[in-house]
C-alpha positions as CSV (number, residue, x, y, z in Angstrom):
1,X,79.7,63.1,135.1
2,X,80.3,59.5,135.4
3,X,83.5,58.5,133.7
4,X,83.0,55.8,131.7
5,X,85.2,53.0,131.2
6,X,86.3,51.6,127.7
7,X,86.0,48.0,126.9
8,X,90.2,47.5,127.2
9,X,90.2,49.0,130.6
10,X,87.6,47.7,132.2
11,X,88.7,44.5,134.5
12,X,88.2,41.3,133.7
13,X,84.9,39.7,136.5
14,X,86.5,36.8,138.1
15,X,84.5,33.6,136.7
16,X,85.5,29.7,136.3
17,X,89.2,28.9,136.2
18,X,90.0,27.4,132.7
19,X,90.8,23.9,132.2
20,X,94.8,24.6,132.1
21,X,94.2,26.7,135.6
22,X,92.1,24.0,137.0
23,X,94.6,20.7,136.1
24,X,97.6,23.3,137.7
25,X,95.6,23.3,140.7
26,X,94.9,19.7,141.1
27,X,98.4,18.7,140.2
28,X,99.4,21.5,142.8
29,X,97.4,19.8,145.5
30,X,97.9,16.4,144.4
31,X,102.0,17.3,145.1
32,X,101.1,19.1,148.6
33,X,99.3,15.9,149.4
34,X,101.9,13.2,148.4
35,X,104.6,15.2,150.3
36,X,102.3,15.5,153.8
37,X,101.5,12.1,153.8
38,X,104.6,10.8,153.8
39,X,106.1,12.6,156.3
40,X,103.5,13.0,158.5
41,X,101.5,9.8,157.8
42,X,97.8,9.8,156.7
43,X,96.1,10.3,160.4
44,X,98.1,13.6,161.4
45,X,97.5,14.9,157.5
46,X,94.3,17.1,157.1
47,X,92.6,18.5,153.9
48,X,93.5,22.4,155.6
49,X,97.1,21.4,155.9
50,X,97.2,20.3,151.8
51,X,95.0,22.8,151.3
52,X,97.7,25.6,152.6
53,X,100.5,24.0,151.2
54,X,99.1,23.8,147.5
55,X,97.9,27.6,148.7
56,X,94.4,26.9,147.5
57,X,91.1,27.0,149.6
58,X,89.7,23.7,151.4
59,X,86.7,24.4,149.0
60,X,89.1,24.1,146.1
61,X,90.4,20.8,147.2
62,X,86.4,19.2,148.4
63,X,85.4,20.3,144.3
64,X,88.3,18.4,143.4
65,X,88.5,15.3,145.6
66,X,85.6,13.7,147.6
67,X,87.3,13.4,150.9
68,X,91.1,12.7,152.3
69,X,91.0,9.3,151.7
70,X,90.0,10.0,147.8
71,X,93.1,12.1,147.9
72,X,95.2,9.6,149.5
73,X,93.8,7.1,146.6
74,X,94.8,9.5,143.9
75,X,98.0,10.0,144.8
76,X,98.8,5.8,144.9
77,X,97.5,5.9,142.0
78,X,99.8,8.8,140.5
79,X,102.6,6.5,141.6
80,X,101.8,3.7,139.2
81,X,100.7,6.0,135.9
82,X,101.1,4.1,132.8
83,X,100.1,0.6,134.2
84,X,97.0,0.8,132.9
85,X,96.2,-2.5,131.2
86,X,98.8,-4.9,130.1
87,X,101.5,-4.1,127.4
88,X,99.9,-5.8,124.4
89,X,102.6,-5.8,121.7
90,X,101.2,-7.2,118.5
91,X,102.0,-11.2,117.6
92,X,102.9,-11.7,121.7
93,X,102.2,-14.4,123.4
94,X,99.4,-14.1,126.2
95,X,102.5,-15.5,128.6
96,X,104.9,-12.5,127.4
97,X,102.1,-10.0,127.5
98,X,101.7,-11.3,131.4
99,X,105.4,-11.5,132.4
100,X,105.6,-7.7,130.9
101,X,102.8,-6.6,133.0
102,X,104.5,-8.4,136.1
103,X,107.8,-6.8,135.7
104,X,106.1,-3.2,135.6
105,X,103.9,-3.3,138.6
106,X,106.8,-5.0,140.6
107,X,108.6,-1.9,139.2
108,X,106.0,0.4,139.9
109,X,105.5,-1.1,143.7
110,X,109.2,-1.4,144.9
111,X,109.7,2.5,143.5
112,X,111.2,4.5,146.5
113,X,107.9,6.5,146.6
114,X,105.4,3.2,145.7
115,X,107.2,1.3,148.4
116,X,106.9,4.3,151.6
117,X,102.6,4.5,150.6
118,X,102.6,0.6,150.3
119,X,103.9,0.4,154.0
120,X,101.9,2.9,155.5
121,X,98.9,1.6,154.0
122,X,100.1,-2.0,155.9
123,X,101.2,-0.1,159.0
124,X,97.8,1.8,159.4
125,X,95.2,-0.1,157.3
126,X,94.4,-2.3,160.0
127,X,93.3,0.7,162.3
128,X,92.1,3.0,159.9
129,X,89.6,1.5,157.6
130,X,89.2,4.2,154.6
131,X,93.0,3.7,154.2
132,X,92.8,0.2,153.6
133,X,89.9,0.6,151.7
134,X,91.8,3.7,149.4
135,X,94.3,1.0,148.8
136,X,92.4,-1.7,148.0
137,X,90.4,0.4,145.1
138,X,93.7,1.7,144.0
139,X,95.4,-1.8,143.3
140,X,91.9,-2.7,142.0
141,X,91.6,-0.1,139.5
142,X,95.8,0.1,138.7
143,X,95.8,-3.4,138.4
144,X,93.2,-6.1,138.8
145,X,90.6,-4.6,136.6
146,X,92.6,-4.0,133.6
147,X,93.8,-7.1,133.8
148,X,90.7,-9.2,134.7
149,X,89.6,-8.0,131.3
150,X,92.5,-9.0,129.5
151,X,92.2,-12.4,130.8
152,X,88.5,-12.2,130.2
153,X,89.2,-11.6,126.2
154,X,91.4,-14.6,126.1
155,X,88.1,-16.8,127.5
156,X,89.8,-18.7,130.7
157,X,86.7,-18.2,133.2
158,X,86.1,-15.6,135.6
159,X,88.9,-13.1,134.8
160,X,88.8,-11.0,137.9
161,X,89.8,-14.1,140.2
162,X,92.4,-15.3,138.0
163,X,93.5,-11.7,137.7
164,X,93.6,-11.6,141.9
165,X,95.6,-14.6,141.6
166,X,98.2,-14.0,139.2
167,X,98.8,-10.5,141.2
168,X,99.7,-12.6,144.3
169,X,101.4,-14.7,142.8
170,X,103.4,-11.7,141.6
171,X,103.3,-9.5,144.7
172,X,104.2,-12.8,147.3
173,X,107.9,-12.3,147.1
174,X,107.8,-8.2,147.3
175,X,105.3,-8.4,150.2
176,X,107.8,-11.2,151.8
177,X,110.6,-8.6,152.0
178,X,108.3,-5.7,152.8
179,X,106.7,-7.5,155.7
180,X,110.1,-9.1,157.5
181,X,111.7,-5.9,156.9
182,X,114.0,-7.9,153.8
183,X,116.2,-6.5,151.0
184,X,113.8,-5.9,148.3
185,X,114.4,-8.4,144.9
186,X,116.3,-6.2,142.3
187,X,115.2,-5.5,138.9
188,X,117.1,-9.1,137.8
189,X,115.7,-10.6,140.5
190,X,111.7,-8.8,139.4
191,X,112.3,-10.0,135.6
192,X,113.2,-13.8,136.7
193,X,110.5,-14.3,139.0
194,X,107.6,-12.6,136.7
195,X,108.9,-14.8,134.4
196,X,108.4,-17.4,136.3
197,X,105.3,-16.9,137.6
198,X,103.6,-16.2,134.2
199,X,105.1,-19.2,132.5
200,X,103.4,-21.3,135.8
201,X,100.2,-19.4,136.1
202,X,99.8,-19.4,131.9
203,X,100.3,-23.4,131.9
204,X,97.9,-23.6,135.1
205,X,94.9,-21.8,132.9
206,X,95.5,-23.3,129.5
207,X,95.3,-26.3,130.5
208,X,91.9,-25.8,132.2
């Protein structure tokens, strides 16, 4: 006679992983990923080698991410959480609320771990197009879009190419340093030259 089970003892049928299991995976992947890349660089980094070191399945890691270079973009990303759209405090001045949102990308850029993705993406981008084209959607979507609709609230024109510009104006010393191998500006040195560009670009555009 069969022995039948009772509800407690039967076991449990494998199904979907729940949301906490799920986001433990991701951020488990997302941390084999970051560590791979920099150390070996995005070219010699494969999904099968993240997928091993997060010890998931390279099925786990294509329902989670599109491809590597979606990865790759996720993980720049992850460097700059919290610079989502500029610090608005209220009764600021449009000029503050810029020089506060320069001082936290510079910050978020010239971070040990912001500054070794931003110089491979210069060292290989050239070569390897969905690299440069994972960085270019990152800094879009980290930086330029929120930002574009800030200055589009404040009714100055077309506020993704002032947002462009005021981002280079920002980056131009950083990338200076990181491009002739120079000492990179200190915080001090960040705060006075955010400053400085947000008190020239916000007189540029108001008097427009």
């Amino acid at each position: 006679m069969e022995n039948l089970l009772t509800t407690s003892e039967r076991k449990p049928r494998p199904g979907r992983p729940t949301q906490s299991q799920a986001a433990h995976k991701r951020r488990r992947i997302l941390d084999a990923a970051h560590d791979l890349f920099l150390v070996q660089g995005y070219t010699d980094v494969s999904i099968r080698s993240i997928a091993d070191r997060a010890e998931v399945s390279t099925r786990t890691v294509f329902n989670l991410f599109e491809d590597k270079a979606t990865l790759f973009g996720t993980c720049l990303e992850a460097i700059s959480d919290g610079i989502t759209e500029p610090v608005v405090i209220e009764g600021e001045t449009a000029e503050r609320t810029l020089d506060m949102f320069a001082v936290k990308m510079l910050a978020a850029i010239s971070e040990p771990t912001g500054l070794r993705f931003a110089r491979l993406v210069m060292r290989d981008g050239s070569e390897i197009p969905e690299l440069a084209a994972a960085g270019l959607e990152s800094q879009h979507r980290q930086f330029v879009r929120p930002l574009a609709e800030y200055l589009a609230k404040l009714g100055h024109g077309d506020g993704e190419k002032l947002a462009k510009i005021f981002i280079a104006m920002v980056i131009a010393e950083w990338n200076r340093s990181v491009t002739f191998c120079l000492p990179l500006p200190d915080a001090n040195e960040h705060e006075t030259h955010a400053r400085t560009v947000a008190k020239i670009f916000w007189n540029g555009i108001a008097m427009r």
